[in-house]
Structures are given as C-alpha cells and as structure tokens.
C-alpha positions as CSV (number, residue, x, y, z in Angstrom):
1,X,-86.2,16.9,2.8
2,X,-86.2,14.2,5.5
3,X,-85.6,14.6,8.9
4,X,-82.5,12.4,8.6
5,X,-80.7,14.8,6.7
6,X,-78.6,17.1,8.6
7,X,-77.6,20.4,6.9
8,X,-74.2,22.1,8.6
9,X,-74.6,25.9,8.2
10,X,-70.5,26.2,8.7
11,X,-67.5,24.2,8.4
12,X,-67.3,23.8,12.5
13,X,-70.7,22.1,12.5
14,X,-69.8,19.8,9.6
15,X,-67.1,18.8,11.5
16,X,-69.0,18.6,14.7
17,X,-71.7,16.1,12.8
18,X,-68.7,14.0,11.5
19,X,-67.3,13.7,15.4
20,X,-70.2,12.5,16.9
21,X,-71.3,10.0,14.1
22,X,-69.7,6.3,14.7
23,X,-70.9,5.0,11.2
24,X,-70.3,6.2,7.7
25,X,-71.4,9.4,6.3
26,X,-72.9,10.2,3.4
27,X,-72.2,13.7,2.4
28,X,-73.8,15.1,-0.7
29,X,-72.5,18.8,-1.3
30,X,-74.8,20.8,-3.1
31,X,-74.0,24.6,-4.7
32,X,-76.7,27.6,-5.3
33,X,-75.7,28.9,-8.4
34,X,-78.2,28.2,-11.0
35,X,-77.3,25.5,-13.0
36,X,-76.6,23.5,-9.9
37,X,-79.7,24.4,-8.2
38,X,-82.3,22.0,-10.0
39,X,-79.6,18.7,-10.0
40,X,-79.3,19.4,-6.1
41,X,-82.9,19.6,-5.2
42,X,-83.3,16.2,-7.1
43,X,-80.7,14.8,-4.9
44,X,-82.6,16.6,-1.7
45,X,-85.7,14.1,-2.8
46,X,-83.3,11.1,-3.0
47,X,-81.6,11.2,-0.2
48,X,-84.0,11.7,1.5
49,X,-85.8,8.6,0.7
50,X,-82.4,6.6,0.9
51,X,-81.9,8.4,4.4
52,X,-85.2,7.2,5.8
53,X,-85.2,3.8,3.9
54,X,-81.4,3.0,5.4
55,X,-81.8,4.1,8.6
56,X,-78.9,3.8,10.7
57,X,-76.6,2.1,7.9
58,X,-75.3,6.3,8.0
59,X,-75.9,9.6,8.3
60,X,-77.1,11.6,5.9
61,X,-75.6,15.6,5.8
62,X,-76.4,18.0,3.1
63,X,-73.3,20.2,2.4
64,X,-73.7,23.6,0.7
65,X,-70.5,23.9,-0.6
66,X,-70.2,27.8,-0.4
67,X,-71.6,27.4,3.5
68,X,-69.2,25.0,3.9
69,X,-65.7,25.1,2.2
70,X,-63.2,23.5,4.2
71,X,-64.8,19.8,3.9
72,X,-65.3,20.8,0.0
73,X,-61.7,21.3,-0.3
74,X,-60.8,18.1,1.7
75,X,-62.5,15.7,0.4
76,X,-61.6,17.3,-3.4
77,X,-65.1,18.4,-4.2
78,X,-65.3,20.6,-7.5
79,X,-68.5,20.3,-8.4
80,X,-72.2,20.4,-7.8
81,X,-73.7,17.7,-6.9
82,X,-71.1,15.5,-5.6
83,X,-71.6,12.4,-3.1
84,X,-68.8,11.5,-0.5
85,X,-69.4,8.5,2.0
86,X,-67.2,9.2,4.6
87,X,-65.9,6.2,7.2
88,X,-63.4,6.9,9.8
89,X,-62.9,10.9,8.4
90,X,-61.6,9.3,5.6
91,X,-63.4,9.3,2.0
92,X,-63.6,5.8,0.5
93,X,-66.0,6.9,-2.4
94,X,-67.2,9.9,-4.5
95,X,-69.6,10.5,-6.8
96,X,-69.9,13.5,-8.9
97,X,-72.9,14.5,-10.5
98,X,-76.8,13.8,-10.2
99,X,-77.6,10.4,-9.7
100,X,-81.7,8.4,-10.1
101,X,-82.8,6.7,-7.2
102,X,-81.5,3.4,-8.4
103,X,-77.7,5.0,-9.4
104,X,-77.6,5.8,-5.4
105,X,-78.8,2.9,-4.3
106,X,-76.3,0.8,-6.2
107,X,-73.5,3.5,-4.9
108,X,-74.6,2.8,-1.2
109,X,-74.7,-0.9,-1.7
110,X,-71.5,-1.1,-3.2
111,X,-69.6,0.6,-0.5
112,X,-71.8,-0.1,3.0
C-alpha cells in the first residue's frame, strides 16, 4: 500500500487525521473477517494508486472497521468495503462495495 495512505489504529487517531486535513477525505473502511478480506486488499492496491496519482486533491485513510468503530457508526458504514469522502467532517458520498480502478476514479471525479 502507498505511502499516502494513512491507517488509524483507534478511533482518536482517525479523528486526529480528519482534524488536521484541510481537504476532503477519502476513507475506505475495510473488515478482517474472511469474506471481506480479499475485496479489501483489492481496494488497498487501488487506492493506493488513486492516492499517489491524486496527490493532494485528499487524503487517503484506510479504516479497519473493528479498529475503528466510532467513525464506522457515524458515517453509517455496515459493510466491508465501503468508501466515504469526507469534506468538512461531513460525508457527501458513500460507496459500498469493491470498486475497479475505473469505478473509483469516476466516484472521485464525480464528487472532487
């Protein structure tokens, strides 16, 4: 996964990431139990590719959603994966399920 990518380990830190960001954030929350595991390491390749090909347009933070479960619960996460971007605290667009390089792209585009 790209450098760009930040991965909150608790709920405090997520938070902490979303205080000091001034753009929008992308968060993709990601679970471990096995038939999440393969969708979310596609998305790990993806967005990490988006993260480095955007570059400042936001920030990137990987969300495990059992690390994690405040921001799950507030931005009505209930599945694995999911994609958020996040402007202002406030979600303006979700995403559930995996998405192809091309899907995220045209979810990004539509809502930068």
């Amino acid at each position: 996964m790209a450098r760009r990518v930040h991965q909150p380990l608790e709920n405090e830190e997520f938070d902490f990431i979303l205080s000091m960001t001034t753009g929008p954030v992308l968060a993709y929350f990601c679970g471990t139990w096995p038939k999440a595991v393969e969708a979310c390491r596609a998305m790990d390749a993806v967005v990490g590719e988006l993260a480095e090909e955007y570059g400042t347009r936001f920030t990137a933070v990987r969300t495990d959603m059992t690390r994690c479960p405040e921001p799950t619960r507030r931005y009505g996460v209930t599945g694995a994966p999911t994609a958020v971007l996040i402007k202002d605290g406030e979600a303006v667009a979700s995403q559930a399920g995996p998405m192809t390089r091309e899907e995220f792209r045209a979810f990004l585009d539509a809502h930068l």
